[in-house]
N, C-alpha and C positions, 0 to 999 in steps of 0.2 A: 513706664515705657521710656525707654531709652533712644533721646533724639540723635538720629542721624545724620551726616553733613553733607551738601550737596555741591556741586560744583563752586556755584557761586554763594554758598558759605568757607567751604576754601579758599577762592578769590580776595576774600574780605579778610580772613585770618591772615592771609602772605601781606596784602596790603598795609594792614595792622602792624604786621611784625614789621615790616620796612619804613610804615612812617605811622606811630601811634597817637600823632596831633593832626593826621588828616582829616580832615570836614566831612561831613554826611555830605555835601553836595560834591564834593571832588571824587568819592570813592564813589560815591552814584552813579556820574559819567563811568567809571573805571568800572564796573562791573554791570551797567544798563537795566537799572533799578531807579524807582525815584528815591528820593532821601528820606521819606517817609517807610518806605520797606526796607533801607539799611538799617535807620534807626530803630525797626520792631528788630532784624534781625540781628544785630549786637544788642540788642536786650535778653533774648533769647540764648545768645551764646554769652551773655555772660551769667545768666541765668542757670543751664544747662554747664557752666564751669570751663566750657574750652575759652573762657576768657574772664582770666581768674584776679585779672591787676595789672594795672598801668607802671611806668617805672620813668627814672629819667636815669638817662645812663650819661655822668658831666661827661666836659670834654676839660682841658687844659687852658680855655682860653678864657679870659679878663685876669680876676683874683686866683692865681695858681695857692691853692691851700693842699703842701702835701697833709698826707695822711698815713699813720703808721698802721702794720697792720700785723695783725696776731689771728696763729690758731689755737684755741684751746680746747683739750681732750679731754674730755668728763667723766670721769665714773661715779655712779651714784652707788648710795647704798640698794636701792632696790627697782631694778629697772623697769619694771610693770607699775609700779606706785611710785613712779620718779616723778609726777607733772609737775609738783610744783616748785623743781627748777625750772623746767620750761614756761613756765607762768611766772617766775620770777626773770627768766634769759626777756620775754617777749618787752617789759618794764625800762628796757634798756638802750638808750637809741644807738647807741654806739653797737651795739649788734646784729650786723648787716645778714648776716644766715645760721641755723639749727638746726643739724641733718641727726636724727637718729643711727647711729650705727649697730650694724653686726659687729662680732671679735671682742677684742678685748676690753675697749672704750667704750663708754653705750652715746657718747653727745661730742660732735665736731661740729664747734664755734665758729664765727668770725666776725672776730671784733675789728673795728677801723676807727682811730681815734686821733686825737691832733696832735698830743701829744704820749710817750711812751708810759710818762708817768700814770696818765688815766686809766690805760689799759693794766698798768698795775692796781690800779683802784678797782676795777673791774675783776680783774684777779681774785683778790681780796675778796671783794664782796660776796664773789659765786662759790669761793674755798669755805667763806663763810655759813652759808648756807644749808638748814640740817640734811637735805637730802643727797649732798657731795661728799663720796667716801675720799675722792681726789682727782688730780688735777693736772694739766704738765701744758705747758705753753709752748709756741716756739713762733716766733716773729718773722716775719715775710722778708726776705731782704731784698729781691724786688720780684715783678712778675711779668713773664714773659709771652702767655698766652694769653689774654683774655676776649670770652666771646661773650 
């Protein structure tokens, strides 16, 4: 059976999404629950998957380390028995996301690395790979939305 979300389980997901280091006691006041039924219910929802991973999104401020950043397009030899590229992409900390595609590419990358040369080693290593029929890069030159 498949859990349902209730007021004040939405309450707790907006508060989530707006500050993911708040305290069972601060969102407790924020949604008039003790902190002993927030903490069963972010168990529960992260249980039931509507709360699936914590994240830290930097900011620019102390140590400014840019970071370059690439997309790479994958084609495998055989797209239903491709895993283990993806089992090999997952291996790699320098790769921040792996979206399955429709069309012509079946795997859109991105890699973020410190410098261009890694992202070439990266390259390398995925072209290498038996399950990659090919490959096609193209480097971010900057980015203008990000949410």
């Amino acid at each position: 059976m498949k859990y349902l979300l209730d007021r004040t389980d939405e309450q707790i997901l907006s508060e989530l999404r707006a500050n993911a280091r708040i305290s069972h006691a601060e969102l407790s006041a924020k949604v008039n629950l003790s902190r002993n039924a927030v903490r069963v219910r972010i168990e529960r929802l992260e249980r039931e998957s509507f709360i699936k991973g914590y994240t830290i999104v930097t900011g620019e401020g102390g140590n400014k380390q840019h970071l370059t950043t690439a997309l790479m397009f994958v084609y495998r030899h055989d797209r239903m028995r491709g895993g283990d590229v993806i089992h090999a992409l997952k291996k790699i900390p320098e790769v921040v996301s792996c979206d399955v595609m429709t069309g012509d590419f079946d795997l859109l990358v991105r890699v973020e690395a410190p410098e261009a040369d890694r992202i070439r080693q990266i390259w390398q290593q995925l072209s290498e790979l038996p399950g990659v029929r090919d490959t096609l890069t193209a480097f971010v030159l900057s980015s203008v939305i990000h949410k």
